[in-house]
C-alpha positions in Angstrom: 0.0 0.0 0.0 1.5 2.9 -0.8 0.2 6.1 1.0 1.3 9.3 -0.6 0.5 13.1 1.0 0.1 16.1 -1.8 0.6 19.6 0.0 0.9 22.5 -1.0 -0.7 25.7 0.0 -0.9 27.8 -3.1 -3.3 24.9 -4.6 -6.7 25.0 -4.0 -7.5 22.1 -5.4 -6.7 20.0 -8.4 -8.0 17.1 -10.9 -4.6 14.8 -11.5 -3.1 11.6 -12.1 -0.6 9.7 -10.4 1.8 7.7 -12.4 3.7 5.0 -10.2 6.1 3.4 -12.1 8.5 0.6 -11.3 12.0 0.8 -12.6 13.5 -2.4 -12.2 10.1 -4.6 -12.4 7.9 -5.3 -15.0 3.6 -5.4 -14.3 4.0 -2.6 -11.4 2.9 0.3 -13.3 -0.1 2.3 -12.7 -1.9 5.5 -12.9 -3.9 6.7 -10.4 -6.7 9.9 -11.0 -7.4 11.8 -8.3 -8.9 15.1 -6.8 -6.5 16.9 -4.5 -8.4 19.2 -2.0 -6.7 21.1 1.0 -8.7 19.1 3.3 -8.1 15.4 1.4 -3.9 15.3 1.7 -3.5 11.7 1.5 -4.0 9.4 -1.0 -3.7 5.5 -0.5 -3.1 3.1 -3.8 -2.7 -0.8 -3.3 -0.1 -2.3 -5.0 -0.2 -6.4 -5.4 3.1 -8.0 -5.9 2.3 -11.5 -6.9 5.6 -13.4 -6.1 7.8 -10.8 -4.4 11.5 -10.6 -4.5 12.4 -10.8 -0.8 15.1 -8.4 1.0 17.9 -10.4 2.8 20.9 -9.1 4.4 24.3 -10.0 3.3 25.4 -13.4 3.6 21.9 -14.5 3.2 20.8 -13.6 0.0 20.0 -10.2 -2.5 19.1 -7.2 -1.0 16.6 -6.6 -3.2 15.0 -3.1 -3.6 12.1 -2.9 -5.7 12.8 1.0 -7.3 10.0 2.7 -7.9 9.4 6.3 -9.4 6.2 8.8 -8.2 5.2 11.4 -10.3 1.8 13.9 -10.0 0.9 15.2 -13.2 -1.4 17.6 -14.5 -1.9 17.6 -17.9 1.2 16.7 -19.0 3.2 18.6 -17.2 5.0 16.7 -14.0 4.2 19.1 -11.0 6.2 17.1 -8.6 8.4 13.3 -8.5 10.0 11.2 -6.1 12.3 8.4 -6.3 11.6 5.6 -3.3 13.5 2.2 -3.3 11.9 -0.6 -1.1 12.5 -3.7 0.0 10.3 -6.4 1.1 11.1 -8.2 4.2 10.0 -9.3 7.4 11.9 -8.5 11.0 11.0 -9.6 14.3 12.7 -9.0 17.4 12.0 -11.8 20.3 13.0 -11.0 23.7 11.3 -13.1 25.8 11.7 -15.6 28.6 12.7 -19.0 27.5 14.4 -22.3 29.3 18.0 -21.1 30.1 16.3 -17.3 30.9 15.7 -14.4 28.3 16.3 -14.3 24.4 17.1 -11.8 22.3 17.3 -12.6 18.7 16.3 -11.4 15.0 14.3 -13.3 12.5 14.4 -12.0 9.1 11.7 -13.4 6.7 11.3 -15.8 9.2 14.7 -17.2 9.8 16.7 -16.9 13.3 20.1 -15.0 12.0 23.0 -14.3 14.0 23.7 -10.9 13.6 27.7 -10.5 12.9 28.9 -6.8 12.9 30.1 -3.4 15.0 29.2 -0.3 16.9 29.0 2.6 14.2 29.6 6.3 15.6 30.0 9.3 13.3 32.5 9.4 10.8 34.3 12.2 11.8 33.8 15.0 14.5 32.7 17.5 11.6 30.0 15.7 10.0 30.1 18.0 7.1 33.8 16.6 6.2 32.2 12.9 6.0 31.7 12.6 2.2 29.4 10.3 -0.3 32.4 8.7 -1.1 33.2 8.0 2.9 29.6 6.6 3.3 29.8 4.2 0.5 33.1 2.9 2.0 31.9 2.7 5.0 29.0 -0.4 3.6 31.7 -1.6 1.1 34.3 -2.4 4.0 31.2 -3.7 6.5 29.9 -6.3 3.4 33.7 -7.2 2.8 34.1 -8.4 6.8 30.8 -10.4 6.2 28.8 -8.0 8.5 25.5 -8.2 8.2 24.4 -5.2 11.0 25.8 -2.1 12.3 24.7 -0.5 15.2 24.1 3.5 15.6 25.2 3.9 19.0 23.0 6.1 21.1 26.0 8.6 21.5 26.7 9.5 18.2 24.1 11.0 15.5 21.0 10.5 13.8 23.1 9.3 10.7 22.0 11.0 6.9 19.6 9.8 4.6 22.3 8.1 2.3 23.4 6.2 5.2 20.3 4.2 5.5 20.2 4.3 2.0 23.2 2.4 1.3 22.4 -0.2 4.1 19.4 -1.1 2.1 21.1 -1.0 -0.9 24.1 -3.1 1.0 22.5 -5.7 3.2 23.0 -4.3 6.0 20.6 -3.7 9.0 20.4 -1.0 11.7 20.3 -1.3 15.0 19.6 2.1 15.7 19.8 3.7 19.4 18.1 7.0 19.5 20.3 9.5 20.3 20.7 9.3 24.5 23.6 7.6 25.8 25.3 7.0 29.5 23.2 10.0 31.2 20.3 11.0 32.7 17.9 13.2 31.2 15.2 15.9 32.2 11.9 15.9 31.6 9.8 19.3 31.6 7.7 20.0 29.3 9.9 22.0 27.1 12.4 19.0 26.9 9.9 16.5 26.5 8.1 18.3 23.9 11.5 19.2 22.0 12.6 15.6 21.8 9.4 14.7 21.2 9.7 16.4 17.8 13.2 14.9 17.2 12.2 11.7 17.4 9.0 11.8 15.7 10.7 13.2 12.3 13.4 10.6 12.4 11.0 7.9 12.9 8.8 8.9 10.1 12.2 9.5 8.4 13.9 5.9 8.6 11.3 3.7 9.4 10.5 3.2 5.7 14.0 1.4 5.4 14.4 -2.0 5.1 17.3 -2.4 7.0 15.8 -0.7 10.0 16.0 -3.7 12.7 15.0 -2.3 15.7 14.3 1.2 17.9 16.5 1.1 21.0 16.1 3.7 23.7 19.2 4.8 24.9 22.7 3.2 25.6 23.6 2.3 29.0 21.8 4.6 31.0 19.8 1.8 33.1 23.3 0.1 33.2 24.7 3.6 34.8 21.9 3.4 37.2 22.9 0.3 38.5 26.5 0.7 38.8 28.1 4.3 38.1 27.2 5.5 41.5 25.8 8.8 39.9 24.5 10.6 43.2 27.9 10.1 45.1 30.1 11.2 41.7 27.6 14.4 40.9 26.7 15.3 44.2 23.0 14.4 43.7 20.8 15.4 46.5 18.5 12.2 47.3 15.4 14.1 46.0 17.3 15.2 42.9 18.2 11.6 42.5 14.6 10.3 42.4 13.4 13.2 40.4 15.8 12.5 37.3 15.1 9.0 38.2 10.9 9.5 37.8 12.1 12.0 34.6 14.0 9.0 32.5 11.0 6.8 33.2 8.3 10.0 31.2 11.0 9.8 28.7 12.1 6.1 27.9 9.3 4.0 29.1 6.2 6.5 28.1 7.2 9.2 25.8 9.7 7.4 23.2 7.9 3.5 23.3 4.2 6.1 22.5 5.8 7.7 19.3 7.1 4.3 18.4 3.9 2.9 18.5 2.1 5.8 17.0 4.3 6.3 14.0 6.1 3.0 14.0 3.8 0.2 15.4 5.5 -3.0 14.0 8.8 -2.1 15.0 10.3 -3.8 18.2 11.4 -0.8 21.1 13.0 -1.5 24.3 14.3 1.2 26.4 17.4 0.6 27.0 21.2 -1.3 26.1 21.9 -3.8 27.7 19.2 -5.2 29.1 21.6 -7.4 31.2 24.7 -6.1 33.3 28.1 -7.5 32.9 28.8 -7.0 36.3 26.5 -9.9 37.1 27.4 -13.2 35.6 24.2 -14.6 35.6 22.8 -11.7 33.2 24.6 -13.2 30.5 21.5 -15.3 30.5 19.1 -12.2 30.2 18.5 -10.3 27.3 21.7 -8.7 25.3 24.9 -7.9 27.4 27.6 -5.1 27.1 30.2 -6.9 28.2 33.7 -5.0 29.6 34.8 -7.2 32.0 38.1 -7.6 29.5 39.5 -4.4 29.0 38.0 -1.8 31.7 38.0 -5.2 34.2 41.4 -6.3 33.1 40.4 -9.9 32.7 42.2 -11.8 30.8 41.0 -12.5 26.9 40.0 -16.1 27.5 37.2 -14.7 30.1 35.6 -14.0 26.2 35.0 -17.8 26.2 33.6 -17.6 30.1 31.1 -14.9 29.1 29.1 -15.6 26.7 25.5 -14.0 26.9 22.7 -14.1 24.5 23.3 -11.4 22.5 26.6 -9.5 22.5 26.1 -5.4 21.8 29.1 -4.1 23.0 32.6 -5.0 23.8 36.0 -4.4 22.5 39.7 -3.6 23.2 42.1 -1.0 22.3 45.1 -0.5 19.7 47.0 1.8 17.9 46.8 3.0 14.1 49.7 1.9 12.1 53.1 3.9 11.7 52.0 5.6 8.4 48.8 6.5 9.8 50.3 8.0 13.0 52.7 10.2 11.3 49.6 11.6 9.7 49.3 13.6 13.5 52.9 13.8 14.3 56.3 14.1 13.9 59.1 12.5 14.1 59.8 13.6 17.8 56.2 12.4 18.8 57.3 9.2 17.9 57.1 7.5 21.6 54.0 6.4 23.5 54.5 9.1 26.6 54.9 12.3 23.9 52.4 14.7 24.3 50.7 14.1 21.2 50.4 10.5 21.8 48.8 10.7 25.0 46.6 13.7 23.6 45.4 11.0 21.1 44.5 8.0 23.6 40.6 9.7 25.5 41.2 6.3 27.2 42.9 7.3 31.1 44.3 3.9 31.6 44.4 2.9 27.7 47.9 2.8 27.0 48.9 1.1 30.5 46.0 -1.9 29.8 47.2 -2.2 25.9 50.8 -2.8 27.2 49.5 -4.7 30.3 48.2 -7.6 28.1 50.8 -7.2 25.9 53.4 -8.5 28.7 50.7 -11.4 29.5 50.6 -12.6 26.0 54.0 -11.5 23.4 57.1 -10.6 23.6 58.4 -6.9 24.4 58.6 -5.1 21.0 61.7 -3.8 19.8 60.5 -0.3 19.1 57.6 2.0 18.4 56.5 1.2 14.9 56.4 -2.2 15.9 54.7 -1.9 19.2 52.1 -0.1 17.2 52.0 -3.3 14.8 51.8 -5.6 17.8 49.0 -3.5 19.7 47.1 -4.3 16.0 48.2 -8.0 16.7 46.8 -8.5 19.9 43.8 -6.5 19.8 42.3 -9.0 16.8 43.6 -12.1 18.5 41.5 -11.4 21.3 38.7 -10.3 19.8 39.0 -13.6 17.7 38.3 -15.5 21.3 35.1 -13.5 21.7 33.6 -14.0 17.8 34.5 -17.3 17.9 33.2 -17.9 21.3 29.9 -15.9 20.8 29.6 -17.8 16.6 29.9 -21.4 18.4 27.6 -21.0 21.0 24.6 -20.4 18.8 21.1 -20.6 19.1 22.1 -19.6 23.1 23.9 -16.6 21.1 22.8 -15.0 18.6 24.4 -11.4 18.2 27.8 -10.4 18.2 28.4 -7.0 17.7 31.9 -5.4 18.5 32.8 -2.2 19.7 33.9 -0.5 17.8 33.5 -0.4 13.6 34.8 3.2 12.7 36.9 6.6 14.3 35.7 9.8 14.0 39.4 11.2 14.3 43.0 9.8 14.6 43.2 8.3 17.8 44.2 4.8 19.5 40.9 3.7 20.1 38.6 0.5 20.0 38.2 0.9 15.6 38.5 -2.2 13.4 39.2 0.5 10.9 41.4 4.0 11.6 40.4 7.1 10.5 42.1 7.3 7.4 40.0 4.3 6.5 42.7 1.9 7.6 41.4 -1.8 7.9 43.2 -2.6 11.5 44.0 -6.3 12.1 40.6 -6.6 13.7 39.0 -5.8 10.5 40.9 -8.6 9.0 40.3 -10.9 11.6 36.5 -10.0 11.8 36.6 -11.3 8.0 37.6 -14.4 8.7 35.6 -15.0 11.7 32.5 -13.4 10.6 32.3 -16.1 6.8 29.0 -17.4 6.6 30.8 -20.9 6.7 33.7 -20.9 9.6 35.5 -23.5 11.3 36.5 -22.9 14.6 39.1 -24.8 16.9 37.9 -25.2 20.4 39.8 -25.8 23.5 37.7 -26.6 26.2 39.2 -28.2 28.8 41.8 -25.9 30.1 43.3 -28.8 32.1 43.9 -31.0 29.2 46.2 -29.6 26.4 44.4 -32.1 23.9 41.2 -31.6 24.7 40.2 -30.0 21.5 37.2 -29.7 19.5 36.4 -28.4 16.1 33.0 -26.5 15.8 31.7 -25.7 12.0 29.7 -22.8 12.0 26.8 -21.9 9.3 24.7 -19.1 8.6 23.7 -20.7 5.2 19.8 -21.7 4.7 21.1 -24.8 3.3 23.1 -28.0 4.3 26.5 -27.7 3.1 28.5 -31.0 2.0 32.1 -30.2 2.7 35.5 -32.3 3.5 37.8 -31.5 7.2 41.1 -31.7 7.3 42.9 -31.9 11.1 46.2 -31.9 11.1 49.0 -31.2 13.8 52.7 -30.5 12.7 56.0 -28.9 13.8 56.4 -24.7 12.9 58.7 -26.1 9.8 56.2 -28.1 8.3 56.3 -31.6 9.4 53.1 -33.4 9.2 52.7 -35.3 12.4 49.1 -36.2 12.1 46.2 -36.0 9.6 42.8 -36.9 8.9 40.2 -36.0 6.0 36.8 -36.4 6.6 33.2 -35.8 4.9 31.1 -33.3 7.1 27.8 -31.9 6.8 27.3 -28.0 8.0 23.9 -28.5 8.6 21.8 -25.4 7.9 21.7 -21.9 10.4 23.5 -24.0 13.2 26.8 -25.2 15.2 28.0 -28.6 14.5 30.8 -29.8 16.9 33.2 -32.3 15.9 35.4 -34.4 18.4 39.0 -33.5 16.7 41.7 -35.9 16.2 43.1 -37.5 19.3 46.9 -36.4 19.3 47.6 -37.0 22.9 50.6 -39.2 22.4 51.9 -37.1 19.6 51.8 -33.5 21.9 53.4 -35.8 24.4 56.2 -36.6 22.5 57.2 -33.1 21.3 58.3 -29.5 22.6 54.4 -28.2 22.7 56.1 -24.9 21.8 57.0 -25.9 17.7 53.5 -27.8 17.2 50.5 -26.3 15.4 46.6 -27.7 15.1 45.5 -26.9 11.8 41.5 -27.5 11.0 40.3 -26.8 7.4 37.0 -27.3 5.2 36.7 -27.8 1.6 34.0 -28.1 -0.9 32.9 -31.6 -1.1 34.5 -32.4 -4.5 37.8 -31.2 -3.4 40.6 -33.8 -1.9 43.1 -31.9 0.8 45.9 -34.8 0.3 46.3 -34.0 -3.0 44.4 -31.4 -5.1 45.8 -27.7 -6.1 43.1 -26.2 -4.4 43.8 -26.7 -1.1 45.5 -23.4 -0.8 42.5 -21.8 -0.5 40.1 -23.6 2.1 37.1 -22.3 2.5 37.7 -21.2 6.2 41.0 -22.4 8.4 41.8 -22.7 12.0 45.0 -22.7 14.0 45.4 -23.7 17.3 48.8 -23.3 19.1 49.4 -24.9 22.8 51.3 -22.2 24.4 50.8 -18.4 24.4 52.4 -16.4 21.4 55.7 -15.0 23.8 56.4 -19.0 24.3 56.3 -20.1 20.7 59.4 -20.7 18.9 59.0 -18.6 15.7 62.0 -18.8 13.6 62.9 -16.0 11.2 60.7 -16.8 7.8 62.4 -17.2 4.8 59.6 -15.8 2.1 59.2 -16.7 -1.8 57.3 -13.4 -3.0 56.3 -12.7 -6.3 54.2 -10.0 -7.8 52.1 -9.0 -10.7 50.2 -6.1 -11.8 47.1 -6.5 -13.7 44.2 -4.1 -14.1 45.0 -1.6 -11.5 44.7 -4.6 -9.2 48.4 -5.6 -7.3 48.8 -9.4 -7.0 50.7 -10.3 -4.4 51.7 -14.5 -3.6 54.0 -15.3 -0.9 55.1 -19.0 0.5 57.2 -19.3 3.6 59.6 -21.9 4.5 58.1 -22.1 8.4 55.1 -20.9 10.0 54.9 -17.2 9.9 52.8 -15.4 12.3 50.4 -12.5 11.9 52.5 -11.8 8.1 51.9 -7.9 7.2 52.0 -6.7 4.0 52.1 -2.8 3.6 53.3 -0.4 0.7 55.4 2.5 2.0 53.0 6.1 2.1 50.2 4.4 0.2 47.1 3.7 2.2 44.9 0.7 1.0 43.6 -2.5 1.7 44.7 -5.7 1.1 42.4 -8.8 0.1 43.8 -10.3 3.7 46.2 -9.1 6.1 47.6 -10.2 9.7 47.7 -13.8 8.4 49.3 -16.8 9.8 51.1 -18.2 7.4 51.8 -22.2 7.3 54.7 -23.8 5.6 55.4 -24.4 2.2 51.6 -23.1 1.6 51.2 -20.5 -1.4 48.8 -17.5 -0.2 47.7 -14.9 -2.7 46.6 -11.9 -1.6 45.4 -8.9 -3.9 44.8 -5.1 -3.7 42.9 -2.7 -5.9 45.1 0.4 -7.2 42.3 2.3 -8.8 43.8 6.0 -9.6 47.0 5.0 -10.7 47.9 3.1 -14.4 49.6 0.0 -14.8 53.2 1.3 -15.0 52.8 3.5 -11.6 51.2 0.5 -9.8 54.6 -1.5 -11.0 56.9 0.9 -9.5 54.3 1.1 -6.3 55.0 -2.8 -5.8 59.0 -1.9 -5.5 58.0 -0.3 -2.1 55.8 -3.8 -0.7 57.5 -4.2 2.6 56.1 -7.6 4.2 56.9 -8.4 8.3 55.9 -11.5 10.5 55.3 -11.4 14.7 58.9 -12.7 15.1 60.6 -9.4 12.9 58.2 -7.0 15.6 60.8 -8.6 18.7 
């Protein structure tokens, strides 16, 4: 039904037609005669779509957007058009008490999907400076990590029109927080009804999106309730207290869930994220979780595996940009993590002190500054890979994983999977891998027992898969001390766990710090023993026995070749040991490689490409003079 309002106030009235005509779609077309009056504004025309082209997000299928065109003409003449693009879908949020406590999931068109993405906040602290070009980057770098949501987090902005257009166009859904965040609010009239208007107009302006998932109150505020201990850190008189208390209840339980319902009925509301508290273990079970207990709680990354709630919204950990992207803010003097401008650029009080914290847990010291920036990079991705794989293996119990954070609004060591100059970080690399919609994940879950491992295949598809794992376990130089193929089913939108290979007498026998787990899948058709194409499995897992300080990494001797070919750099590299966390950058140009922050095994061939687009053939060739290419055991 389409529902279209004429106004205009130096009309009286007017005898017209509508013409609605479908772009992209044949058997849509229509026009529509009508009688516009000052006191008849709307006009309502059905609109029967026989077999309709459903809207998916990505991983699951088109986003398709039925395109229409609306024009009111009079006499030939077009008095007024409008272009609208629409997608078809359904979306229903359920959050509601179930046998281990309270869900919160997604269906969309009737499928449970685990939503795999990031906390969005505005692209740079002068939103005017945040360009088409920056927008459509932003949903080509979210598809590319297999994302298929993004959350607008309550702190930032109501984001533009093209950025809701380009999440339908892209697959992408929005959480979206209104526009509170980690306060509390008044509520007199005035305030009430001013908000009142700004949420009214952004409802009736987004909720005509397809990728709009859900309406969220505000972020953290009933959280800060809880636990910040407002009255005590702002001095809040104890009838002060209870009046801003009675004042966020008006605004996030009457006022904001009314104009939802009024203007946005069949769109899920609830007031606030999280709906359960970190600092309680058992509200893991309840609702979604922001989850912080690594990072501001210093726990150590494996609590990622300990904490798993139903739907992760929030949770992250810091790093640094990358050398060429901090000498965009500095120079050379600044080049050390106590200069001024470094600590100007960390918001974070203790952020520098935790990122070097772990660091000591977990690797080796670095030998210098570009390379403690390269290992902050390192670390940050590594541990977020414990969390997605943690939160991906534990579905239907989880069913949301959404990391903060996705982008920086300036240059800054921060919680970004991507820096400000559009920099993937290793966590945006990482999230690619983790996030595929077919993933296999090494477990080990029994702490106690070094061989206690497990392999769980992970599926977002709609469909069984037929596919062929590979276990193996081998030395850092290659030597295959165990292996086993096998035929595997990924059975549709689920977790299938797979006992893996008993190599207890094998890690027994050898120094546990030179021995590797290796887990692979394969199409069906494809033999690992002995076909070309088992350099490029569909998703791989490594799993080492002792922490990344304790392995013993020798220097990698690399065969790299290169190619250029249609403004596209194509890069393959083969290793004669295991090479951990390989990065490959090209000296004062910024861009993306197809993968990066790799582990590399032996006498493997990896290919890896990136796009050149503004330069020809002959410049890109003398670019690929300048490819510079370190592993974890150069950054010592």
């Amino acid at each position: 039904m389409f529902q279209i309002a004429l106004d205009n106030q130096n009309i009286e009235s007017l005898k017209g037609t509508l013409r609605i005509t479908c772009t992209n779609v044949d058997g849509l077309d229509q026009d529509v005669e009508f009688t516009y009056q000052k006191d008849n504004l709307c006009i309502s025309v059905p609109l029967t779509i026989a077999e309709p082209k459903k809207w998916w997000p990505n991983g699951l299928g088109e986003a398709f957007l039925y395109r229409f065109k609306i024009e009111v003409i009079d006499a030939d003449l077009v008095l007024a058009s409008k272009e609208l693009s629409i997608g078809l879908r359904t979306i229903e949020v359920i959050n509601q008490a179930d046998e281990f406590g309270e869900c919160f999931y997604i269906k969309v068109n009737g499928q449970p999907t685990f939503m795999k993405g990031a906390n969005y906040i505005p692209s740079d602290s002068f939103l005017n400076q945040v360009s088409d070009e920056k927008y459509k980057q932003i949903f080509n770098d979210a598809v590319a990590a297999n994302m298929n949501m993004l959350r607008v987090w309550g702190g930032g902005v109501y984001e533009s029109d093209r950025f809701y257009q380009l999440a339908d166009e892209q697959g992408i859904l929005i959480w979206q927080d209104f526009i509170f965040a980690c306060s509390l609010y008044p509520a007199d009239n005035n305030f009430v009804a001013n908000v009142s208007q700004e949420v009214e107009y952004n409802i009736k302006r987004l909720r005509n999106h397809a990728c709009l998932a859900l309406w969220c109150g505000n972020n953290e505020t009933e959280m800060g309730m809880e636990f910040w201990h407002w009255p005590k850190t702002f001095n809040y008189s104890d009838e002060l207290y209870q009046k801003l208390k009675s004042d966020y209840a008006l605004l996030f339980k009457n006022v904001l869930p009314e104009l939802v319902k009024a203007f946005d009925p069949s769109r899920f509301y609830f007031s606030s994220s999280p709906i359960g508290y970190w600092e309680n273990k058992a509200d893991d079970n309840r609702g979604n979780n922001h989850y912080w207990g690594v990072w501001h709680g210093e726990e150590p990354f494996s609590e990622f595996k300990n904490r798993v709630p139903r739907f992760m919204s929030e949770y992250g950990f810091q790093s640094f940009p990358l050398l060429d992207s901090v000498k965009k803010y500095t120079i050379a003097e600044d080049l050390h993590i106590n200069s001024e401008v470094m600590k100007s650029h960390q918001k974070h009080p203790r952020g520098n002190a935790l990122i070097k914290q772990y660091m000591a847990d977990e690797y080796r010291e670095p030998k210098d500054f570009e390379n403690f920036l390269y290992l902050s990079q390192v670390q940050q991705a590594l541990g977020m890979k414990i969390a997605f794989e943690a939160h991906r293996s534990a579905m239907p119990f989880c069913m949301g994983t959404l990391y903060w954070q996705f982008n920086d609004c300036w240059p800054v060591a921060s919680w970004s999977g991507i820096d400000y100059y559009g920099q993937w970080k290793a966590l945006h690399y990482q999230a690619k891998r983790s996030f595929k919609p077919l993933s296999v994940f090494i477990d080990a879950f029994d702490e106690t027992n070094l061989t206690a491992l497990k392999v769980n295949l992970v599926s977002d598809h709609l469909t069984a898969k037929n596919l062929r794992l590979s276990e193996r376990l081998m030395t850092l130089d290659g030597e295959v001390l165990f292996s086993n193929v096998q035929q595997i089913t990924a059975e549709p939108n689920a977790v299938s766990s797979i006992a893996a290979g008993d190599v207890s007498t094998l890690i027994k026998a050898h120094d546990l710090s030179q021995l590797v787990f290796v887990a692979q899948i394969f199409a069906d058709e494809v033999d690992p023993d002995n076909n070309e194409e088992v350099k490029n499995p569909i998703s791989e897992a490594l799993h080492y026995f002792v922490p990344s300080k304790a392995l013993t990494l020798k220097i990698p001797q690399l065969a790299v070749s290169s190619t250029v070919t249609n403004k596209e750099l194509l890069v393959s590299i083969k290793s004669n040991t295991l090479a951990r966390q390989i990065h490959l950058s090209l000296q004062e140009f910024h861009g993306n490689f197809s993968d990066n922050f790799f582990d590399l095994l032996p006498n493997v061939e990896k290919n890896i490409s990136l796009a050149i687009t503004d330069k020809n053939a002959a410049e890109v060739t003398l670019l690929s003079a300048q490819l510079r290419i370190i592993s974890m055991v150069d950054s010592y």
